[in-house]
Backbone and ligand atoms as CSV (ligand in chain L), in Angstrom:
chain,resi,resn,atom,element,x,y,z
A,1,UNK,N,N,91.130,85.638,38.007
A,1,UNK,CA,C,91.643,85.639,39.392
A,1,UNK,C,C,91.671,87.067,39.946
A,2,UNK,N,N,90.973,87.330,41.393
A,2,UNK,CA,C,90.972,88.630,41.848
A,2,UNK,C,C,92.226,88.897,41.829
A,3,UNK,N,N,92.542,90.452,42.418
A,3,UNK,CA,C,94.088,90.787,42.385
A,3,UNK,C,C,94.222,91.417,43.920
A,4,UNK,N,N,93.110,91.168,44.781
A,4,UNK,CA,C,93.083,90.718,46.392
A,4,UNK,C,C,94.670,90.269,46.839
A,5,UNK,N,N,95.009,90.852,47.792
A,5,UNK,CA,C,96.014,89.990,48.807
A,5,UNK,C,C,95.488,89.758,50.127
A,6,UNK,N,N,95.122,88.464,50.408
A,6,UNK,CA,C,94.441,87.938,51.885
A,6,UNK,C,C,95.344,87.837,52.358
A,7,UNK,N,N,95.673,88.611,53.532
A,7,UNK,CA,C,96.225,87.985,54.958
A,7,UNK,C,C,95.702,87.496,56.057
A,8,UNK,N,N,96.316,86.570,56.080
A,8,UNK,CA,C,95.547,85.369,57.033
A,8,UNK,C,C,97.008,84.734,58.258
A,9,UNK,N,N,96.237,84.111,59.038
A,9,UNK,CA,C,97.357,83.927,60.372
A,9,UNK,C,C,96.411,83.890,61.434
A,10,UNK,N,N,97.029,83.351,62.472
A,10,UNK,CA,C,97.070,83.163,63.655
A,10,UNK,C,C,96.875,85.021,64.763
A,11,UNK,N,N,95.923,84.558,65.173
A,11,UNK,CA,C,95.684,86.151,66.194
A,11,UNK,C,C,96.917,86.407,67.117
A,12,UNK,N,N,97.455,87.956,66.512
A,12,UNK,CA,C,98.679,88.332,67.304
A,12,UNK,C,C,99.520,88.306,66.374
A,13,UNK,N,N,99.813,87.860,65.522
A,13,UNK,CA,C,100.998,87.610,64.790
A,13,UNK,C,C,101.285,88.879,64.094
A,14,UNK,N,N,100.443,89.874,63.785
A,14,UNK,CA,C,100.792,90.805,63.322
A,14,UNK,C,C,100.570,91.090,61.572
A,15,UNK,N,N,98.951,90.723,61.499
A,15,UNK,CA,C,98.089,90.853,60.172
A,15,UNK,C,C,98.111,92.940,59.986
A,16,UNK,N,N,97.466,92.830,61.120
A,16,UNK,CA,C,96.932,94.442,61.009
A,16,UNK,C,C,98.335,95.524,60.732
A,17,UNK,N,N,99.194,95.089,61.888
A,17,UNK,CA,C,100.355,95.914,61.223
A,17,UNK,C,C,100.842,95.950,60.430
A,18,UNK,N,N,101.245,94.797,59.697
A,18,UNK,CA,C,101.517,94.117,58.140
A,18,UNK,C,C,101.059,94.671,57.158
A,19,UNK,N,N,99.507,94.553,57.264
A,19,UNK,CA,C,98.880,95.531,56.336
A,19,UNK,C,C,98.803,96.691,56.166
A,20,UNK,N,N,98.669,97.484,57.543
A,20,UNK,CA,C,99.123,98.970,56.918
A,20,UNK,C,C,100.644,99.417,56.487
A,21,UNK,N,N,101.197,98.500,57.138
A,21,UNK,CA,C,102.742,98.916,56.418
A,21,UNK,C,C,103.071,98.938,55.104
A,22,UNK,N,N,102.365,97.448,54.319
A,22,UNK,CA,C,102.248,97.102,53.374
A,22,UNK,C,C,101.219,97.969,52.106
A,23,UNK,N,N,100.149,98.560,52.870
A,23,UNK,CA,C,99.356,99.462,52.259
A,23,UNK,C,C,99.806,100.975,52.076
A,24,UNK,N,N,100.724,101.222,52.879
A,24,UNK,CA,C,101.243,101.951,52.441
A,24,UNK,C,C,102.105,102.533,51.786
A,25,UNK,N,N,103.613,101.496,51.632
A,25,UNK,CA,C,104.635,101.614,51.037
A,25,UNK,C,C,104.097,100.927,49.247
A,26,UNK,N,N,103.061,100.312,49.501
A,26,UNK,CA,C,102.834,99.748,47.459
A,26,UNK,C,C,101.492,100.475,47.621
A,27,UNK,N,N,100.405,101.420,48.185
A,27,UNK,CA,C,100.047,102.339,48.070
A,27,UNK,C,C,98.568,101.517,47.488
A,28,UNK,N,N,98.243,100.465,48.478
A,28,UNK,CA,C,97.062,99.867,48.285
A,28,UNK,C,C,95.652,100.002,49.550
A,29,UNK,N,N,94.367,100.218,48.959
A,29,UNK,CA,C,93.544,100.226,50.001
A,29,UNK,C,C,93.574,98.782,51.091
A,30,UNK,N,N,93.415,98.955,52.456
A,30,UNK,CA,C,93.719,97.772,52.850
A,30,UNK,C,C,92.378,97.675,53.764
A,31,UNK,N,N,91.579,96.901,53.800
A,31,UNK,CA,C,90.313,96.399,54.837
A,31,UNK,C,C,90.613,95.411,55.659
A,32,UNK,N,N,89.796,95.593,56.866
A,32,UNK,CA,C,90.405,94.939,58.088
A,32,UNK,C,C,89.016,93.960,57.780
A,33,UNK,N,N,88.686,92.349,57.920
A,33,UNK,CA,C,87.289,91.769,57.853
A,33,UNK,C,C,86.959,91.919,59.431
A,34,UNK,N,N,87.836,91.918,60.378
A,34,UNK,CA,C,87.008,92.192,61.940
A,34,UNK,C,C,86.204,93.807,61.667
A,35,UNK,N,N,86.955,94.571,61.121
A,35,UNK,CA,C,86.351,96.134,60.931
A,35,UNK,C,C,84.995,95.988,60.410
A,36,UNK,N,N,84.978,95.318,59.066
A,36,UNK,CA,C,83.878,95.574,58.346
A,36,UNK,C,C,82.799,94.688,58.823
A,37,UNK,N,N,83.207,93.840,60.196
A,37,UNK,CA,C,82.139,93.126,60.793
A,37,UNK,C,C,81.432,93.841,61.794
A,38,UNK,N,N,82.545,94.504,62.302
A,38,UNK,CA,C,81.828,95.582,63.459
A,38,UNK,C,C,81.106,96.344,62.788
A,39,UNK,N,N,81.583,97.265,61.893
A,39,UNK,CA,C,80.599,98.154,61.355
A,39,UNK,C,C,79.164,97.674,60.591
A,40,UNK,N,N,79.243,96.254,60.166
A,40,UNK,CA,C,77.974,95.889,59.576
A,40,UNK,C,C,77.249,95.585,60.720
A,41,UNK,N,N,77.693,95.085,62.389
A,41,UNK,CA,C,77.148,94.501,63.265
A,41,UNK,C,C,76.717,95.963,63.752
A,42,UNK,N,N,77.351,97.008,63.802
A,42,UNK,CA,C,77.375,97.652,64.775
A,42,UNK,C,C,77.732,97.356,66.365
A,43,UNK,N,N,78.715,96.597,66.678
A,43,UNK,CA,C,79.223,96.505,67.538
A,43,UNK,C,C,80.853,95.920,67.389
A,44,UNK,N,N,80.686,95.528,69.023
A,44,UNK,CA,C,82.267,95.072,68.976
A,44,UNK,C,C,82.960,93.629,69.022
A,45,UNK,N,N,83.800,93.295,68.463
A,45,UNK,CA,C,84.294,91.739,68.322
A,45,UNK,C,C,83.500,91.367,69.201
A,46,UNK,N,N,84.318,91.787,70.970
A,46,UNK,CA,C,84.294,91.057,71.865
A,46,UNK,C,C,82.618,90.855,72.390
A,47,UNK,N,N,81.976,92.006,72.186
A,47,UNK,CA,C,80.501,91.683,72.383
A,47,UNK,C,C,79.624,90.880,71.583
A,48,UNK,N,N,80.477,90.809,70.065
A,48,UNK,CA,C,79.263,89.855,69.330
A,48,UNK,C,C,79.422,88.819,69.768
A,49,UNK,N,N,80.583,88.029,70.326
A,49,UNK,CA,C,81.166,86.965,71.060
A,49,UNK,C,C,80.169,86.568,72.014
A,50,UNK,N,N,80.116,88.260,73.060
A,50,UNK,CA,C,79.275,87.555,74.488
A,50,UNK,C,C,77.860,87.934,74.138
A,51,UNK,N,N,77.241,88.717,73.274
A,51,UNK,CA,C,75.962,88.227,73.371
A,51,UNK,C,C,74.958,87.428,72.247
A,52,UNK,N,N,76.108,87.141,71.379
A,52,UNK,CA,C,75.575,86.169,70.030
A,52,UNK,C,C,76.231,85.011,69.983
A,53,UNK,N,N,77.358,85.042,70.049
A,53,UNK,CA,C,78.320,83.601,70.601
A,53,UNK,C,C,78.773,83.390,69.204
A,54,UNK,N,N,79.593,82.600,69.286
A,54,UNK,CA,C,81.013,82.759,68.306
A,54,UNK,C,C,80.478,82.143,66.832
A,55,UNK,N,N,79.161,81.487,66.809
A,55,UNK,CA,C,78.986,79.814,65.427
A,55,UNK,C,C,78.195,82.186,64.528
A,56,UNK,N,N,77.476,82.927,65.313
A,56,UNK,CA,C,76.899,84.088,64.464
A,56,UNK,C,C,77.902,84.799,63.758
A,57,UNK,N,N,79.168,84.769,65.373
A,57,UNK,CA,C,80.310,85.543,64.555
A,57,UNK,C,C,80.487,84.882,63.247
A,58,UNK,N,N,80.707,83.637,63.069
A,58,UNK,CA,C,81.575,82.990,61.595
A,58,UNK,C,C,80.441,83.478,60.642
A,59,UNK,N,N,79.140,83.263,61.131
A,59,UNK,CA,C,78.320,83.543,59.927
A,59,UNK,C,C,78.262,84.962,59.451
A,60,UNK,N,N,78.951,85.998,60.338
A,60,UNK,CA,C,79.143,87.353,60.094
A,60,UNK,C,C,80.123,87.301,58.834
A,61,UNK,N,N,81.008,86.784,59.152
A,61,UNK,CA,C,82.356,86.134,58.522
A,61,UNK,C,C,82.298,85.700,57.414
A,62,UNK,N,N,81.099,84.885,56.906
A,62,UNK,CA,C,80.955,84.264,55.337
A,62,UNK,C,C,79.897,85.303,54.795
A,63,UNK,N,N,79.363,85.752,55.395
A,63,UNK,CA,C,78.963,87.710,54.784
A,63,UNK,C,C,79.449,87.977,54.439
A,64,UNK,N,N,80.302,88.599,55.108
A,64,UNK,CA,C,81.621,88.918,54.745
A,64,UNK,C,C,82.923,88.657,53.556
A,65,UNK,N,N,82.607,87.186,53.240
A,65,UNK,CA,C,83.630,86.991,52.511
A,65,UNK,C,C,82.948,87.030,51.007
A,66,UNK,N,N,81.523,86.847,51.260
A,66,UNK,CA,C,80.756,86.620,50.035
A,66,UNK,C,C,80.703,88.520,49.619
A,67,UNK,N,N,80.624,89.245,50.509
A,67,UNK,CA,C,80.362,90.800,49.951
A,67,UNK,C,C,81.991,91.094,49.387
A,68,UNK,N,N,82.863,90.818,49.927
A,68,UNK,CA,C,84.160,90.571,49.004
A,68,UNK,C,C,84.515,90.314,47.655
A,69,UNK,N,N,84.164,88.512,47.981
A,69,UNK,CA,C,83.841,88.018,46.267
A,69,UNK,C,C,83.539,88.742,45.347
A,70,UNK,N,N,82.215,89.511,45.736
A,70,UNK,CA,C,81.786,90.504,44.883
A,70,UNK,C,C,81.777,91.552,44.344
A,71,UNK,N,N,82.597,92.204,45.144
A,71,UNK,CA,C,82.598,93.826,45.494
A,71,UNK,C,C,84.282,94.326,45.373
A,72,UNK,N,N,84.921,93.406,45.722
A,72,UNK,CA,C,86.139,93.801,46.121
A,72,UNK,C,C,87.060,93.660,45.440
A,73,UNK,N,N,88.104,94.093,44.569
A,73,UNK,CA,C,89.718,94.106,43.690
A,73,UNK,C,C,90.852,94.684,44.254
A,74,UNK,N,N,91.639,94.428,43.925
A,74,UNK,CA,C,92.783,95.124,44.112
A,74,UNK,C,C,93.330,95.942,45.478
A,75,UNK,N,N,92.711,94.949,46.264
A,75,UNK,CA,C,92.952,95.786,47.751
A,75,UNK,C,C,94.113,94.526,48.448
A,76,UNK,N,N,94.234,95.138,49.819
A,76,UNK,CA,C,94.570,94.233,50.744
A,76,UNK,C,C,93.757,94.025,51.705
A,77,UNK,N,N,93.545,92.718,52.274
A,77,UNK,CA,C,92.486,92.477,53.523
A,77,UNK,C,C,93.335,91.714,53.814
A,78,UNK,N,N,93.236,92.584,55.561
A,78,UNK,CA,C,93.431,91.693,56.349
A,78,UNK,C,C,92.675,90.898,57.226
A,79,UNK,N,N,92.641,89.994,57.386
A,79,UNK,CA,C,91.913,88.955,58.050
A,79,UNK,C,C,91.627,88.492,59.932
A,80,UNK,N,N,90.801,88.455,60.418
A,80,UNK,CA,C,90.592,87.965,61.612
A,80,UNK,C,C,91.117,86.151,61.495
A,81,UNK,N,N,91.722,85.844,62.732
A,81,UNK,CA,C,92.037,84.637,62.719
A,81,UNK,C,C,91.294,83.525,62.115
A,82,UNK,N,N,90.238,83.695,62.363
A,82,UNK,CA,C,89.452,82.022,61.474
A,82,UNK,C,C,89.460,82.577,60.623
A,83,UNK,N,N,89.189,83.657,59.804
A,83,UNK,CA,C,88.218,83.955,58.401
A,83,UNK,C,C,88.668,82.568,57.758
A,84,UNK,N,N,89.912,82.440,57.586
A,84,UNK,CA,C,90.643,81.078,56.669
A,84,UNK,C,C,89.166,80.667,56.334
A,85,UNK,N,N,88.939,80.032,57.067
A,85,UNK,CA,C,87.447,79.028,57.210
A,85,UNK,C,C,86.217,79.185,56.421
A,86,UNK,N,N,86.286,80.548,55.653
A,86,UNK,CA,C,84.952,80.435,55.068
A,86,UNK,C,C,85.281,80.234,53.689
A,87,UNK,N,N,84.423,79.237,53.163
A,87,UNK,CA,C,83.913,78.597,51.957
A,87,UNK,C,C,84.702,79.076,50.767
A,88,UNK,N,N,84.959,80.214,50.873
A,88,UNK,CA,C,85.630,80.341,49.488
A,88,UNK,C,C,86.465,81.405,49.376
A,89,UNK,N,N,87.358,81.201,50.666
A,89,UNK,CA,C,88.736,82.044,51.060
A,89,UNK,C,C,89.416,81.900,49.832
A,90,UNK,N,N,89.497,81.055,49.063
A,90,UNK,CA,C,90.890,81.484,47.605
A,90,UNK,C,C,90.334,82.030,46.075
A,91,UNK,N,N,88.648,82.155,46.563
A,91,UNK,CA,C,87.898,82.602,45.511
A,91,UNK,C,C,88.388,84.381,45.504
A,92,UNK,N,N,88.979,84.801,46.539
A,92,UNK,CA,C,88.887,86.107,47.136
A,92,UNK,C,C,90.414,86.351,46.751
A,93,UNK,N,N,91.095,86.077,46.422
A,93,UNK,CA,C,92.315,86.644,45.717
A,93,UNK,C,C,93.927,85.590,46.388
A,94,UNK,N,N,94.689,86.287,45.973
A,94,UNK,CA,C,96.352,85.638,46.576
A,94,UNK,C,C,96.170,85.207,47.827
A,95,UNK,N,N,95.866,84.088,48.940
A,95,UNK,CA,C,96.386,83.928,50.184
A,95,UNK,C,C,97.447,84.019,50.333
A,96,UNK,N,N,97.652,84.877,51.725
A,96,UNK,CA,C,99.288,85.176,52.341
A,96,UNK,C,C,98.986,84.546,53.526
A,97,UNK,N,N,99.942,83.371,54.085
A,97,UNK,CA,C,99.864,83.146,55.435
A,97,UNK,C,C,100.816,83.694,56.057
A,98,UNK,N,N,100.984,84.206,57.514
A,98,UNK,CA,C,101.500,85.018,58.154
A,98,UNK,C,C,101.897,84.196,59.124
A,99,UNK,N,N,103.486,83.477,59.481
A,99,UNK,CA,C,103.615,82.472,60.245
A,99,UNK,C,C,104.492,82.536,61.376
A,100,UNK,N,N,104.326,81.971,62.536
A,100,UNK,CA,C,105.126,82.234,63.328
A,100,UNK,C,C,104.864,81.554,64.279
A,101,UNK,N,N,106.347,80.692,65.174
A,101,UNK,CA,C,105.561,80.146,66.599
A,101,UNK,C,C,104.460,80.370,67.618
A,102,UNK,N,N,103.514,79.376,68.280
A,102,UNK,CA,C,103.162,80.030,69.276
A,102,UNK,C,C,103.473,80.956,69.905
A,103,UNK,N,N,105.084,80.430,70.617
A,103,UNK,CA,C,105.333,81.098,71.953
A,103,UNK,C,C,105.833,82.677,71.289
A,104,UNK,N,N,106.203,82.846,70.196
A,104,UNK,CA,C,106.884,83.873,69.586
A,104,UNK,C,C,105.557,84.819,69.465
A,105,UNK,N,N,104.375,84.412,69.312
A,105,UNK,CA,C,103.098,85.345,69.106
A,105,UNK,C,C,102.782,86.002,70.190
A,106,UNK,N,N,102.901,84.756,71.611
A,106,UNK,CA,C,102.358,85.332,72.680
A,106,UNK,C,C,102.861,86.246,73.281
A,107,UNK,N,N,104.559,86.296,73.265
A,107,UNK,CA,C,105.371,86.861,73.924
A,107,UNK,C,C,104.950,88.611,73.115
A,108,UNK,N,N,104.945,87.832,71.354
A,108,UNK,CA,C,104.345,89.438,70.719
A,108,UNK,C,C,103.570,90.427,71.392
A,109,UNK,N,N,102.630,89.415,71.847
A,109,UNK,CA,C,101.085,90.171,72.169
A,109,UNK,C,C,101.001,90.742,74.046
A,110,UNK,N,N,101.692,89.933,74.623
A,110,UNK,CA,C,101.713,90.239,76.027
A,110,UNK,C,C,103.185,91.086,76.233
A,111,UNK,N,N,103.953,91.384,75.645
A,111,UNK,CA,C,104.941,92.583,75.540
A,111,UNK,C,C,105.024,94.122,74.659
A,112,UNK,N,N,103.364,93.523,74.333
A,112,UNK,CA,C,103.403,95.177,73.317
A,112,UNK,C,C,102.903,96.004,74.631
A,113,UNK,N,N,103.012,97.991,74.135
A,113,UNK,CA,C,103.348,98.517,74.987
A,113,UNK,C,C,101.679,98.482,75.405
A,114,UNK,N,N,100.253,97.992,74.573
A,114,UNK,CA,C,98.802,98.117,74.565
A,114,UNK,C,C,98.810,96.545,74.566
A,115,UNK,N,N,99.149,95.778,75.845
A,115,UNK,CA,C,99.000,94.426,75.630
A,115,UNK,C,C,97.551,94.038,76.228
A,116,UNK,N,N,97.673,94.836,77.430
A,116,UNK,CA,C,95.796,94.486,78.045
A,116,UNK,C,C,95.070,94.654,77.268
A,117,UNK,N,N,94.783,95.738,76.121
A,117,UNK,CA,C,93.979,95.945,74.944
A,117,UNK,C,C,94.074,94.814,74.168
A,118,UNK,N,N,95.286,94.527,74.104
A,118,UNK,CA,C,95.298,93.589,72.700
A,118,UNK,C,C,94.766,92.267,72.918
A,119,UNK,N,N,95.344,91.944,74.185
A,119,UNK,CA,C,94.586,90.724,74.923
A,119,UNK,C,C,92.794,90.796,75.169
A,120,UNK,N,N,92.167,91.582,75.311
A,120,UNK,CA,C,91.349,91.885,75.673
A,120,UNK,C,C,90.221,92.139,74.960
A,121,UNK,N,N,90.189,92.208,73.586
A,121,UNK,CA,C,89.826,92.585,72.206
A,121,UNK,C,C,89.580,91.352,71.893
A,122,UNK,N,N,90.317,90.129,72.172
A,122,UNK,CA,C,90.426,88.981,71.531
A,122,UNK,C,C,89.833,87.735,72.435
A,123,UNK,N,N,88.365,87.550,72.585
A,123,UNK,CA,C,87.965,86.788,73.193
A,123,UNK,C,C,88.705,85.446,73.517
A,124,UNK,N,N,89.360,84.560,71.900
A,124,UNK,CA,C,89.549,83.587,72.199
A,124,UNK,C,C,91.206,83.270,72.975
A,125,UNK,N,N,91.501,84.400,73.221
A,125,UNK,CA,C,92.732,84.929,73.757
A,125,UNK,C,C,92.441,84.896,75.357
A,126,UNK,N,N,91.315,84.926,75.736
A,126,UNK,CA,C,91.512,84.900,77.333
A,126,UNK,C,C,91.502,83.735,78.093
A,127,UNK,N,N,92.265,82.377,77.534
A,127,UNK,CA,C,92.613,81.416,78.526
A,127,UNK,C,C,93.944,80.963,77.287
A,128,UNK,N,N,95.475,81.882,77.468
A,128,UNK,CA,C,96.332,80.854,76.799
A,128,UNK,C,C,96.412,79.544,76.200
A,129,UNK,N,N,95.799,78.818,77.272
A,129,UNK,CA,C,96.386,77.173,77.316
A,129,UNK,C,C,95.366,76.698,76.185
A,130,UNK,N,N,93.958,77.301,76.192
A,130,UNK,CA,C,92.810,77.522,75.122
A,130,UNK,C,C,93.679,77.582,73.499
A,131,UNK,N,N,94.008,79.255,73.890
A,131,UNK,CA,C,94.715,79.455,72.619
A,131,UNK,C,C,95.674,78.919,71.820
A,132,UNK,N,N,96.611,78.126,72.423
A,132,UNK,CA,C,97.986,77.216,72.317
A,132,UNK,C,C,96.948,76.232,71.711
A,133,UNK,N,N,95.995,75.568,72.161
A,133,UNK,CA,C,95.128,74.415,71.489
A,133,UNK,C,C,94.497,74.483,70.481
A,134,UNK,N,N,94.446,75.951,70.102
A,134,UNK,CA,C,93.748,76.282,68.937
A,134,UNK,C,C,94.418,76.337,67.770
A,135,UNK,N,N,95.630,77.109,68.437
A,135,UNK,CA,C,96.905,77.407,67.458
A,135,UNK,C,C,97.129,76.234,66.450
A,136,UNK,N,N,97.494,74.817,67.646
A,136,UNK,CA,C,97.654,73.599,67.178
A,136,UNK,C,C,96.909,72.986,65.678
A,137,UNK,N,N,95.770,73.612,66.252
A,137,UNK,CA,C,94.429,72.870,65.416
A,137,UNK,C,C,94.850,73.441,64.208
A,138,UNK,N,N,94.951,74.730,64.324
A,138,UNK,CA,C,94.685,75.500,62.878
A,138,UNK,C,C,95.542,75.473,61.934
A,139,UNK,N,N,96.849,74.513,62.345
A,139,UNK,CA,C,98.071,74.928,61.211
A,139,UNK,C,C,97.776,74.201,60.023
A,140,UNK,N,N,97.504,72.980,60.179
A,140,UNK,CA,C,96.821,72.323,58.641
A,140,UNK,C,C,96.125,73.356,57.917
A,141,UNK,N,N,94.701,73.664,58.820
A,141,UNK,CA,C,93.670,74.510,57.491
A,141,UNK,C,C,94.669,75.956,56.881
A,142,UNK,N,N,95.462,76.346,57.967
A,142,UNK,CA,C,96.483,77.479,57.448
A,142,UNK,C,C,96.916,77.161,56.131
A,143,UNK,N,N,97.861,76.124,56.627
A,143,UNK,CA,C,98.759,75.520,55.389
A,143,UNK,C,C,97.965,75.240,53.770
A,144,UNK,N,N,96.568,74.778,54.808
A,144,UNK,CA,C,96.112,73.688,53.192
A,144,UNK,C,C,95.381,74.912,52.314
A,145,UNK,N,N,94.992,76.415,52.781
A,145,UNK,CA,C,94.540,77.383,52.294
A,145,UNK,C,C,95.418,78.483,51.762
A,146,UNK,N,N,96.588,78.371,51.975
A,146,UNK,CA,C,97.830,79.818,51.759
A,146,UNK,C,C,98.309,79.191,50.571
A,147,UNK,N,N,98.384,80.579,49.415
A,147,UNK,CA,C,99.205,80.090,48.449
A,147,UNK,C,C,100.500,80.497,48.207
A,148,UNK,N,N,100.748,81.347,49.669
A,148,UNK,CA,C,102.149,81.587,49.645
A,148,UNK,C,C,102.190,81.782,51.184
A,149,UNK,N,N,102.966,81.347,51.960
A,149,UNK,CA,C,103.567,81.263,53.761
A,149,UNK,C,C,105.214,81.980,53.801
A,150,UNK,N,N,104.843,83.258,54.555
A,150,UNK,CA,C,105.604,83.949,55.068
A,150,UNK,C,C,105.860,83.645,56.567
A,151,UNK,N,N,107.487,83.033,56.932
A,151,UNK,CA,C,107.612,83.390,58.276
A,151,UNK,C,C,108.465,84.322,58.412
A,152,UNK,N,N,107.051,85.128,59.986
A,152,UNK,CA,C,107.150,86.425,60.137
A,152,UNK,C,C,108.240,86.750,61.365
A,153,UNK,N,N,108.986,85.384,61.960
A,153,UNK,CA,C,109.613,85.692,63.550
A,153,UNK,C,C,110.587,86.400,63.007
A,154,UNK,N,N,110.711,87.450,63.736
A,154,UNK,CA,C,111.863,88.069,64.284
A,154,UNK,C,C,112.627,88.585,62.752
A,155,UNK,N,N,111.512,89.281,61.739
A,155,UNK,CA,C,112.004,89.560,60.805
A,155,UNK,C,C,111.597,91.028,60.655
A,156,UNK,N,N,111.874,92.309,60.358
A,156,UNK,CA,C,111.592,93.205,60.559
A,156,UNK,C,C,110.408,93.369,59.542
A,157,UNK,N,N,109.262,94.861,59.752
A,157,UNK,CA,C,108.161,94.520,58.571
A,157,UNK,C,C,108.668,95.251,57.450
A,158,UNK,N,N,109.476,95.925,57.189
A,158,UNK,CA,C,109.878,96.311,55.785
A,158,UNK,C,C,110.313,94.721,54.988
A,159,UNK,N,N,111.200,94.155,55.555
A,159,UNK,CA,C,111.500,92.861,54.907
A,159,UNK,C,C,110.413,91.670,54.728
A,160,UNK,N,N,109.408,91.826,56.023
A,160,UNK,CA,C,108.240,91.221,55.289
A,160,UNK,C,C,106.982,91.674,54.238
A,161,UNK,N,N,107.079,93.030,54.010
A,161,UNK,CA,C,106.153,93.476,53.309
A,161,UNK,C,C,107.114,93.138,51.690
A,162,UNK,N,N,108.153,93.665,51.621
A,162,UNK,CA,C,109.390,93.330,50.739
A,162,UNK,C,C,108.558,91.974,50.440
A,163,UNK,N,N,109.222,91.005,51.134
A,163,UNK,CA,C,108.495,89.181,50.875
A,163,UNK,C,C,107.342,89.385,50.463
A,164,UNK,N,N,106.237,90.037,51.025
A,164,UNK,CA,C,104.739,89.750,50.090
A,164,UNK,C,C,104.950,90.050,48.787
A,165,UNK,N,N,105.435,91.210,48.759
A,165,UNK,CA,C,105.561,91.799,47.245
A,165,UNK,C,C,106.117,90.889,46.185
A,166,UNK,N,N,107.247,90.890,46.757
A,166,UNK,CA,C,107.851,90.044,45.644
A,166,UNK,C,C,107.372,88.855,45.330
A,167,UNK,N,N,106.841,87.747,46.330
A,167,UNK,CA,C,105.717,86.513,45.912
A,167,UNK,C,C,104.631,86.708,45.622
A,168,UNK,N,N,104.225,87.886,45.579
A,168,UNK,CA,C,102.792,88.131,45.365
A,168,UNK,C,C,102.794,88.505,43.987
A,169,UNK,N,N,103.671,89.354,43.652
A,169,UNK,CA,C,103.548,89.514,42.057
A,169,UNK,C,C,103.391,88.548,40.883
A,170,UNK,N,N,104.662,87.451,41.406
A,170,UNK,CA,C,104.139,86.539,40.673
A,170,UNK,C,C,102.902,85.846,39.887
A,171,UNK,N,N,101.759,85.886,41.303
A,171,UNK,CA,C,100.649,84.939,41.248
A,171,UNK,C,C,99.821,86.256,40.964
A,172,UNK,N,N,99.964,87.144,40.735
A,172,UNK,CA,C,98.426,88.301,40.367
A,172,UNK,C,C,98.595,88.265,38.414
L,1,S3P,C1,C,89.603,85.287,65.887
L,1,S3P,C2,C,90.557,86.266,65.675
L,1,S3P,C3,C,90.275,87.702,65.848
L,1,S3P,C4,C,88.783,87.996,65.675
L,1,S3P,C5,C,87.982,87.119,66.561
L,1,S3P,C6,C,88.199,85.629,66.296
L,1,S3P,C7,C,89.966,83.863,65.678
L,1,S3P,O1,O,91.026,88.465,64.885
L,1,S3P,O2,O,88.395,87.789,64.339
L,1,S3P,O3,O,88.325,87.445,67.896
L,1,S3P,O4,O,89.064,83.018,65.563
L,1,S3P,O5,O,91.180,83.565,65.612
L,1,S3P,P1,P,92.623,88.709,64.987
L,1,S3P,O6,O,93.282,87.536,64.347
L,1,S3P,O7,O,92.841,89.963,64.232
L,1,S3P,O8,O,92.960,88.831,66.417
């Protein structure tokens, strides 16, 4: 079993911050899979979106998870919202799901002090009522893929990085 910690969740919830907090206080390398897509694409989320369309993005995505499989130990990755989805997300180490209401994400993401950015970065983010439908969809494959679910509302991130640690040790 890798010794990987996947973080996985819902866009907004707060993967990326998680992870560097977390990478830094237990003093682990942490990879972003949107990062290492841009840099293999050479471009940006939101453009591979508009000029390749979203079925290339995923296949960027199981690249991605397969150069992992292979390549990768003892790190933390954090995850873009679907990654969940590719083929052999628990081949890749500990799943962490990262959980939290809708409305508690959105309010996250449209009250940070870089919310037009954050909104804006995130294609499938530019029609709410979209996103709320997606949210919906995804909590099963969340659930049926995490081998450990952290909820993240309104808990500070020392106490959630605290929570990974301590469930995470267990299972490595
Ligand atoms: C996506 C989430 C994004 C990014 C892409 C697609 C998704 O990552 O991978 O826009 O399908 O939920 P974040 O979860 O980091 O926003």
């Amino acid at each position: 079993m890798k010794k990987n910690i996947i973080l996985i969740g819902f866009m907004g919830v707060g993967k990326g911050t998680t992870a560097r907090a977390y990478a830094d206080k237990y003093k682990y390398f942490n990879i972003d899979t949107d990062d290492l897509i841009e840099s293999k694409a050479n471009n940006k989320i939101k453009n591979i979106f508009l000029e390749k369309g979203e079925k290339y993005f995923r296949e960027l995505e199981q690249d991605c998870a397969d150069w992992i499989e292979n390549s990768v130990d003892t790190s933390l990755i954090s995850c873009g919202g679907g990654f969940y989805n590719v083929k052999n997300i628990n081949a890749l180490g500990t799943v962490v799901l990262l959980d939290a209401s809708y409305d508690w994400i959105f309010n996250r993401l449209s009250t940070a002090e870089n919310a037009k950015a954050k909104l804006k970065k995130r294609p499938l983010f530019s029609e709410p009522k979209k996103a709320m439908k997606l949210y919906k969809e995804r909590q099963v494959g969340y659930k049926k893929v995490a081998d450990i679910t952290i909820s993240v509302e309104n808990k500070d991130l020392t106490t959630i990085i605290k929570e990974i640690h301590k469930k995470t040790k267990n299972k490595q």
